[in-house]
FIGUMAR-229182 format. One record per residue (C-alpha): residue number from 1; residue in one letter; x negated, y negated, z. Coordinates in pm, 1 decimal, padded with zeros to 6 digits. Layout:
% residues N
ATOM num residuo        X        Y        Z
ATOM NUM       a        X        Y        Z
...
This chain:
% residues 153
ATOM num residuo        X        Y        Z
ATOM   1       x -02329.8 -22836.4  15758.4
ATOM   2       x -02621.4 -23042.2  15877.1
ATOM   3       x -02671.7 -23392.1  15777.1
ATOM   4       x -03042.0 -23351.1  15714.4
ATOM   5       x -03110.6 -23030.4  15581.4
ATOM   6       x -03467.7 -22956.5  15677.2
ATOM   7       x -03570.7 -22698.1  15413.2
ATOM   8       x -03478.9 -22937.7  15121.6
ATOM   9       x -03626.1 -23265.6  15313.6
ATOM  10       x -03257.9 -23452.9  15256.7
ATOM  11       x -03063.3 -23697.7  15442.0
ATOM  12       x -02721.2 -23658.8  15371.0
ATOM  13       x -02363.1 -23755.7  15467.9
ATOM  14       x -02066.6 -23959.8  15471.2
ATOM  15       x -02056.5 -24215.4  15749.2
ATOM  16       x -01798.9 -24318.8  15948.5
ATOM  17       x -01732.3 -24650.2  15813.3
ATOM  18       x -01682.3 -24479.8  15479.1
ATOM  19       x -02048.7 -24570.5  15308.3
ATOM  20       x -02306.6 -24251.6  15213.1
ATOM  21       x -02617.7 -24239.0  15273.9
ATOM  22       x -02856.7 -24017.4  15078.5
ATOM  23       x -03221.2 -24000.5  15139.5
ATOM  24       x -03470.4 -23746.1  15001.2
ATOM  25       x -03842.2 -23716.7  15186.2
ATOM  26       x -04120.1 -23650.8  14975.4
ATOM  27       x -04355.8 -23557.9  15268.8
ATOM  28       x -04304.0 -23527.3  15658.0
ATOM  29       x -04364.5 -23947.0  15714.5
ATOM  30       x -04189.9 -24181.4  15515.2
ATOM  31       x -04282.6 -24532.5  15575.0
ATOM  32       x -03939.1 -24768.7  15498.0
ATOM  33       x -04043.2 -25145.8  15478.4
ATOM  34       x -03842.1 -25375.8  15439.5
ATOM  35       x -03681.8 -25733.1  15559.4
ATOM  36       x -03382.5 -25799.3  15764.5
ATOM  37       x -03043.3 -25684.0  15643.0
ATOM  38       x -03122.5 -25422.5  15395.4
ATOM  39       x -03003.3 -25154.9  15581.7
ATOM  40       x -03315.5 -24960.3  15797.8
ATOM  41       x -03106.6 -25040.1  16127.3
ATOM  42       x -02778.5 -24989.9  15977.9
ATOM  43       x -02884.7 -24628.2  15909.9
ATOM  44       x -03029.7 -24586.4  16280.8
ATOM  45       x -02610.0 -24726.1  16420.3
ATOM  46       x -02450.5 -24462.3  16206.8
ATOM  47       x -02641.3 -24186.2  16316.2
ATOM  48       x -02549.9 -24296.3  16639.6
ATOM  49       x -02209.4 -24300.6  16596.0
ATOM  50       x -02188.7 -23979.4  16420.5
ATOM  51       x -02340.2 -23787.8  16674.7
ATOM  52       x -02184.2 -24018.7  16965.9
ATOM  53       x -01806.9 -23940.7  16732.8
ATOM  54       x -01949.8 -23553.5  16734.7
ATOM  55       x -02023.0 -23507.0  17125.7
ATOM  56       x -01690.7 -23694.7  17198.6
ATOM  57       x -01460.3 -23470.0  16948.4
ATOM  58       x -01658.4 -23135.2  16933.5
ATOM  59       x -01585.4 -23175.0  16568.6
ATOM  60       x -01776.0 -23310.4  16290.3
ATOM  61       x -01800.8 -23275.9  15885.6
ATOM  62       x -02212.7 -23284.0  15952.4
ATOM  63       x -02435.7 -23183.4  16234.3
ATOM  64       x -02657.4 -23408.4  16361.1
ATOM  65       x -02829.4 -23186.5  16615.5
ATOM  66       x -03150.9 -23183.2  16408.4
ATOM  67       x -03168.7 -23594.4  16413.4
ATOM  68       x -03317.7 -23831.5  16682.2
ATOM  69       x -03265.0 -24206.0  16629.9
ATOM  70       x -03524.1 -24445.0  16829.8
ATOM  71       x -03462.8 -24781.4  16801.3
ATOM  72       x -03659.9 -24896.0  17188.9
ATOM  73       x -03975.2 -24830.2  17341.2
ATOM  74       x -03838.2 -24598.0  17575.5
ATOM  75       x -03649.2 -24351.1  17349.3
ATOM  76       x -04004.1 -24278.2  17205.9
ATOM  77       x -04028.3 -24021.7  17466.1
ATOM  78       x -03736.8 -23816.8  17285.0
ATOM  79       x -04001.5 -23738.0  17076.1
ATOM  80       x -04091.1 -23392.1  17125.0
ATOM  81       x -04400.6 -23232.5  16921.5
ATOM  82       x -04287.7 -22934.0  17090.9
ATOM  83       x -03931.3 -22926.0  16915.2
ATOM  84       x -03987.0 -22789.9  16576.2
ATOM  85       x -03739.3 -22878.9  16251.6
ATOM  86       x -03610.3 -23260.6  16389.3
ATOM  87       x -03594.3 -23534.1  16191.6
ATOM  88       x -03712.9 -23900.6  16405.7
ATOM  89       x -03639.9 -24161.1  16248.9
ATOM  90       x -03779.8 -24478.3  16410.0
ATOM  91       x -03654.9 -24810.7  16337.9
ATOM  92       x -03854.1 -25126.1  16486.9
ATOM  93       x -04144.3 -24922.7  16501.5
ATOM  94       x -04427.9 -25226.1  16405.9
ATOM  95       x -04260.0 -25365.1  16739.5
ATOM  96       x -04213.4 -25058.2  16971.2
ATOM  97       x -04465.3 -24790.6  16814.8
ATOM  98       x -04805.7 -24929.4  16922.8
ATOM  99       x -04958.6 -24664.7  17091.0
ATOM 100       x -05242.1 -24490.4  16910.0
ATOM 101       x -05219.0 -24192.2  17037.8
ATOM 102       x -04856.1 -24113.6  16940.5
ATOM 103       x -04919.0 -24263.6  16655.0
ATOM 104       x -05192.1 -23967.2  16592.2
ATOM 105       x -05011.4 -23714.5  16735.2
ATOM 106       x -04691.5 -23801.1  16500.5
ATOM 107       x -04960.7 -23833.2  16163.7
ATOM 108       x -05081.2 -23430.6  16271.7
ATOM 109       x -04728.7 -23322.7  16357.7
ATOM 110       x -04616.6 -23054.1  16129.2
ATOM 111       x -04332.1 -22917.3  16245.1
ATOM 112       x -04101.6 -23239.2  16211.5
ATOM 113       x -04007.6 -23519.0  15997.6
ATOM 114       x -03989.4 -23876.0  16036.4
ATOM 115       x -03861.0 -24207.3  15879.6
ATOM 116       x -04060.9 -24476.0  16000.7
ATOM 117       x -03885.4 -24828.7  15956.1
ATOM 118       x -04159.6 -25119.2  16024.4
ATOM 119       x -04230.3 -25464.5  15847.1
ATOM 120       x -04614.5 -25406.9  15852.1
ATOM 121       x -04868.9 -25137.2  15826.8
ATOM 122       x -04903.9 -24894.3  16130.5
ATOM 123       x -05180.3 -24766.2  16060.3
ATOM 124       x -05091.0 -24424.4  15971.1
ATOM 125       x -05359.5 -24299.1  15661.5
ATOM 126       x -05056.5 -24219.6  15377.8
ATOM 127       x -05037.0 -24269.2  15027.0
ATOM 128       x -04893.2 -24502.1  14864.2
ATOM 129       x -04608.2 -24255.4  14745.8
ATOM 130       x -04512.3 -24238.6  15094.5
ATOM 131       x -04383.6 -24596.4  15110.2
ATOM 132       x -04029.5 -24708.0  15041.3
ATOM 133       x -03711.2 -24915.0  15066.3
ATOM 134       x -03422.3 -24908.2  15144.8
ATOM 135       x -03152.8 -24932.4  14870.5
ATOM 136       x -02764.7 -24996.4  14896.8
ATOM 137       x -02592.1 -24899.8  14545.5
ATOM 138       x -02250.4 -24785.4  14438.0
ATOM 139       x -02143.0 -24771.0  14810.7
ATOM 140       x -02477.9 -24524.6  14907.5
ATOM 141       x -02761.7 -24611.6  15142.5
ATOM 142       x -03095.3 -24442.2  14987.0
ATOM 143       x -03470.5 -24524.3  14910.9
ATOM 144       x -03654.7 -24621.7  14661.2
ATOM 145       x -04042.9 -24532.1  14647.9
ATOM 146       x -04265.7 -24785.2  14556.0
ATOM 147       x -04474.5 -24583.9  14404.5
ATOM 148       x -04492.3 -24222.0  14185.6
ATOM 149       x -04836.6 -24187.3  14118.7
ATOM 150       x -04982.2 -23775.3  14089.5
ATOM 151       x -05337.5 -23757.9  14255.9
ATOM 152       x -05251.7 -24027.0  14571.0
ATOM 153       x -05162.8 -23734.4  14831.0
């Protein structure tokens, strides 16, 4: 079973260190804000060590073939328009994302996803809906959406 099941735009899975994370995508970018210690990079580590846990064993309750974590300027170039179906997630992007051009190229991308974790605008033309946080409830690491609003596609 994949951990982010493209089709249906969700994030989902157990981690390692026994938490859950559960994250639905209302459009191909998701913007997370959000300050220190609510849980943007924590979600980048576990994805790590899932798939670091499922190229060690061979084994694993979720696939995470179909998810690319970027967390420094130089694992930018993992991102492939190319690839089709991948969820990026980028954490520290107001810090490491600051060329234009990728920045373009990621807005017209169609055939991936991608969580975008910054403190500050980027500069990509999104609603409002698009924006979130991150939320830690009952044991579960999910967003909330600022905003819900029909007509601000």
């Amino acid at each position: 079973m994949d951990a982010f099941d493209f089709s249906n735009s969700r994030l989902k899975y157990k981690a390692l260190n026994d938490f859950c994370v559960d994250i639905v995508l209302k459009t191909d970018i998701v913007i997370i804000n959000g300050n220190s210690a609510t849980g943007k990079t924590l979600l980048v580590n576990s994805i790590r060590e899932q798939k670091e846990n499922e190229e060690a064993n061979g084994v694993s309750n979720y696939s995470f073939r179909n998810i690319e974590s970027i967390r420094k300027k130089d694992e930018l170039k993992k991102i492939n328009f190319e690839n089709e179906g991948i969820l990026y997630i980028i954490d520290r992007a107001d810090i490491i994302l600051n060329d234009k051009e990728l920045v373009k190229n990621i807005y017209f991308d169609t055939k991936n996803k991608y969580i975008i974790m910054a403190r500050c605008n980027l500069g990509f033309n999104l609603s409002p809906n698009y924006y979130a946080e991150m939320i830690y409830e009952n044991n579960t690491l999910s967003i909330k959406y600022y905003f819900d609003h029909e007509g601000w596609e």
